[in-house]
C-alpha positions in Angstrom: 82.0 119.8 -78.0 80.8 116.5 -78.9 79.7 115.5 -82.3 75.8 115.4 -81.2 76.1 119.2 -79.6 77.9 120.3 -83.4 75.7 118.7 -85.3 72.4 120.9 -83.0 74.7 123.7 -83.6 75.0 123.1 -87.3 71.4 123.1 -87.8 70.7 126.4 -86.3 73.5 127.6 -88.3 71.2 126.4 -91.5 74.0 124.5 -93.0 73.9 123.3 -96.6 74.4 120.0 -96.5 72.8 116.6 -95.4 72.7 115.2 -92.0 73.8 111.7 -92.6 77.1 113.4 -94.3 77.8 114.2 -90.6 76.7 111.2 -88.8 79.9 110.0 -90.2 81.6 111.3 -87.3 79.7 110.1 -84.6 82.7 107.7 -83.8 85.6 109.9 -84.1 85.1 111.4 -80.7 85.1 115.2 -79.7 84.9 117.7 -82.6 85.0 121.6 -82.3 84.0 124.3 -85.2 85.4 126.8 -86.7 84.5 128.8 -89.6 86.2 131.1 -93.0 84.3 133.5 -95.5 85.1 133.1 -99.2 84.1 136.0 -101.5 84.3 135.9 -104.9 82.0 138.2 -107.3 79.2 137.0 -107.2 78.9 135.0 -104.2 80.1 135.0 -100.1 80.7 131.5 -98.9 80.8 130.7 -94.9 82.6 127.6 -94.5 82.2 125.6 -91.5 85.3 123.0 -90.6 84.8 120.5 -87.7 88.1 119.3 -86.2 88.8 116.8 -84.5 90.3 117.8 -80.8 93.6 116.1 -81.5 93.9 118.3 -84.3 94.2 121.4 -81.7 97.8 122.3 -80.3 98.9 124.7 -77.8 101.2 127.4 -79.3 103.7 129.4 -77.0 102.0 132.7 -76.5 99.4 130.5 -75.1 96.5 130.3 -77.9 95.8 127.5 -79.8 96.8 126.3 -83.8 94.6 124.1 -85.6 96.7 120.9 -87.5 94.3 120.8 -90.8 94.2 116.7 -91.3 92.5 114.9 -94.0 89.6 114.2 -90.6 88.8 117.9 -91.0 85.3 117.6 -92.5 84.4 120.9 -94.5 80.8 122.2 -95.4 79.0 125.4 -96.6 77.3 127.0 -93.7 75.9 129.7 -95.9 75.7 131.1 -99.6 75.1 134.3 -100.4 74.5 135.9 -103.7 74.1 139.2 -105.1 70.9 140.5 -105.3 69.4 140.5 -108.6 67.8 143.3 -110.7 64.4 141.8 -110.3 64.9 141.2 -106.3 66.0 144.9 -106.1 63.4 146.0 -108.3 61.2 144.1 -106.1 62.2 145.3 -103.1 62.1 149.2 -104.2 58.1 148.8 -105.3 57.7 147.7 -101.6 58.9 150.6 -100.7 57.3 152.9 -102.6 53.9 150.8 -102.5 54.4 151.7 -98.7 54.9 155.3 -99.4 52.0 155.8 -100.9 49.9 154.0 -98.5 51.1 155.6 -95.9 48.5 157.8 -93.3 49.1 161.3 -91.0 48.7 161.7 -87.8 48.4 165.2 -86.0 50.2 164.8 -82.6 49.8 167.5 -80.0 47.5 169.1 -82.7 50.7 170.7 -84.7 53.2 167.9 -85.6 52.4 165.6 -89.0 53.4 162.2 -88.2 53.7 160.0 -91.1 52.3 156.0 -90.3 51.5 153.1 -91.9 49.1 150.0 -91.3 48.7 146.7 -93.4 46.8 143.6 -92.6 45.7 140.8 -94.9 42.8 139.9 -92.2 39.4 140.9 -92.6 39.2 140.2 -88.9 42.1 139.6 -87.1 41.5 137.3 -84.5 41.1 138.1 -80.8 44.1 136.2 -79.5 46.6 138.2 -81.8 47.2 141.9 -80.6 48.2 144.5 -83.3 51.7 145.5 -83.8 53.6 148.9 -83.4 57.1 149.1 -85.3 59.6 151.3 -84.5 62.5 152.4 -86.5 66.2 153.1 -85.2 68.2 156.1 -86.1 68.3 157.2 -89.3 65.9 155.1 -90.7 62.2 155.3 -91.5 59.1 152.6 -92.3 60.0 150.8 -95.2 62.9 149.9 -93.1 60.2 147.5 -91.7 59.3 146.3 -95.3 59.6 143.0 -95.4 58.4 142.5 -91.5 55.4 144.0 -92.6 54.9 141.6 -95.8 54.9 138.5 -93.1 53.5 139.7 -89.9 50.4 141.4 -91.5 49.4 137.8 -92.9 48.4 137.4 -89.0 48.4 140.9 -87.5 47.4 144.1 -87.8 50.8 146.0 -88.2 51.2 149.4 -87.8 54.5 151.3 -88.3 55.6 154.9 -87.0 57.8 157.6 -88.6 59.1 159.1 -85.3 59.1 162.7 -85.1 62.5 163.9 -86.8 62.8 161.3 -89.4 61.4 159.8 -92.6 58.0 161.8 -93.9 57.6 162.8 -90.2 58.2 166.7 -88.9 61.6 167.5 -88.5 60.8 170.7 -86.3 63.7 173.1 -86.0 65.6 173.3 -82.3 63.0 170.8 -81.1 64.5 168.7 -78.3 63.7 165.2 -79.4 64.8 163.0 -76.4 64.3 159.3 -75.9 61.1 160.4 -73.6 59.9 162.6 -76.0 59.7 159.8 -78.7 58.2 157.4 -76.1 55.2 159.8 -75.0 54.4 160.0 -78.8 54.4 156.5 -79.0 51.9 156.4 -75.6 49.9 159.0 -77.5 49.7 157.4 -80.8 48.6 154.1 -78.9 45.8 156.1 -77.5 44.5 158.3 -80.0 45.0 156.0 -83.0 45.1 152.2 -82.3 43.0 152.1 -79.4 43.9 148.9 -77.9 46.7 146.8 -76.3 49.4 146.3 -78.4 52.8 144.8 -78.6 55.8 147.4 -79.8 58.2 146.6 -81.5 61.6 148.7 -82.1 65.0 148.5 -83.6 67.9 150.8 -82.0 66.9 153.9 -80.6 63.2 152.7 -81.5 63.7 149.8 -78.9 64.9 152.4 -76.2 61.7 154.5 -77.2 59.6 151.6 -76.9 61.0 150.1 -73.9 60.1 153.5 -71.8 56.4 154.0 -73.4 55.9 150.2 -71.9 57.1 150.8 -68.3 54.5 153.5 -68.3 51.6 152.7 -71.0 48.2 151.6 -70.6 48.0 150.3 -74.0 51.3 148.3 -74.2 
């Protein structure tokens, strides 16, 4: 990989450190990366290490050893710390602020399903369709917490407790099957938003979405 393609790759990587500390090897030739965690306490550091190619030897079972040489450069990819009392205090009022804005929905006139909407827009504009989010297994809406703090600044966001999970029915010896979730996703987007609108899922949510879009009107 040469030294221009790292240094694109470092950026995307969000690397700590300043640019021109890396221009310093734009004469050294070919450089490849390779990276180590460090965790201590309080902290886990990614380290990135670009190596020179020279520095790379064949070993016998036919992989390769890296030579560490004073032209190793080292830099911190990443730092992250624990969270804080006030961040996870923080993070539980969202949830619970979301709890107790949450709405029901009847589907099929006997289940309760449990949804939430946010948007910081009086009147969202035209060229921005509201959003549907979807959990994955096990989860529930808040699991969309912090997606919903950003995406409501521009969007009307909607989030679904599927039924089975979170403050949604959890009907005895019902068969809850990928299709089933995606026809009460269809059925929400008809009775409740009304209007095209982009899903969005995580795990089995995906799944769920991806099969109310191949047949929705509203999607």
């Amino acid at each position: 990989m040469e030294v221009t393609s790292a240094v694109h790759s470092i950026g995307s990587l969000n690397f700590q450190t300043r640019f021109s500390q890396l221009e310093k090897l734009n004469n050294n030739g070919t450089f490849f990366l390779s990276t180590r965690t460090t965790t201590t306490q309080n902290n886990s550091l990614l380290h990135g290490y670009l190596h020179p190619v020279n520095n790379l030897t064949t070993k016998n079972n036919g992989g390769y050893a890296i030579n560490r040489s004073s032209n190793s450069k080292s830099v911190i990819i990443k730092s992250t710390s624990s969270p804080t009392s006030t961040e996870t205090s923080e993070s539980l009022s969202e949830v619970e602020k979301i709890k107790q804005n949450c709405l029901k929905w009847k589907w099929k006139g006997q289940y309760s399903i449990n949804y939430f909407v946010s948007s910081d827009s009086d009147s969202p504009q035209p060229n921005h369709p509201p959003l549907l989010l979807v959990h994955g297994f096990g989860a529930s809406i808040p699991h969309w917490r912090r997606n919903i703090k950003t995406l409501s600044q521009s969007y009307t966001v909607y989030a679904i407790d599927l039924l089975g999970f979170g403050a949604s029915d959890k009907p005895p010896g019902f068969s809850y099957t990928m299709e089933t979730w995606a026809e009460l996703i269809l059925d929400f987007l008809d009775e409740v938003i009304k209007k095209p609108t982009v899903l969005i899922g995580n795990s089995v949510g995906s799944l769920a979405c991806l099969i109310a879009a191949a047949s929705g009107m509203y999607v």
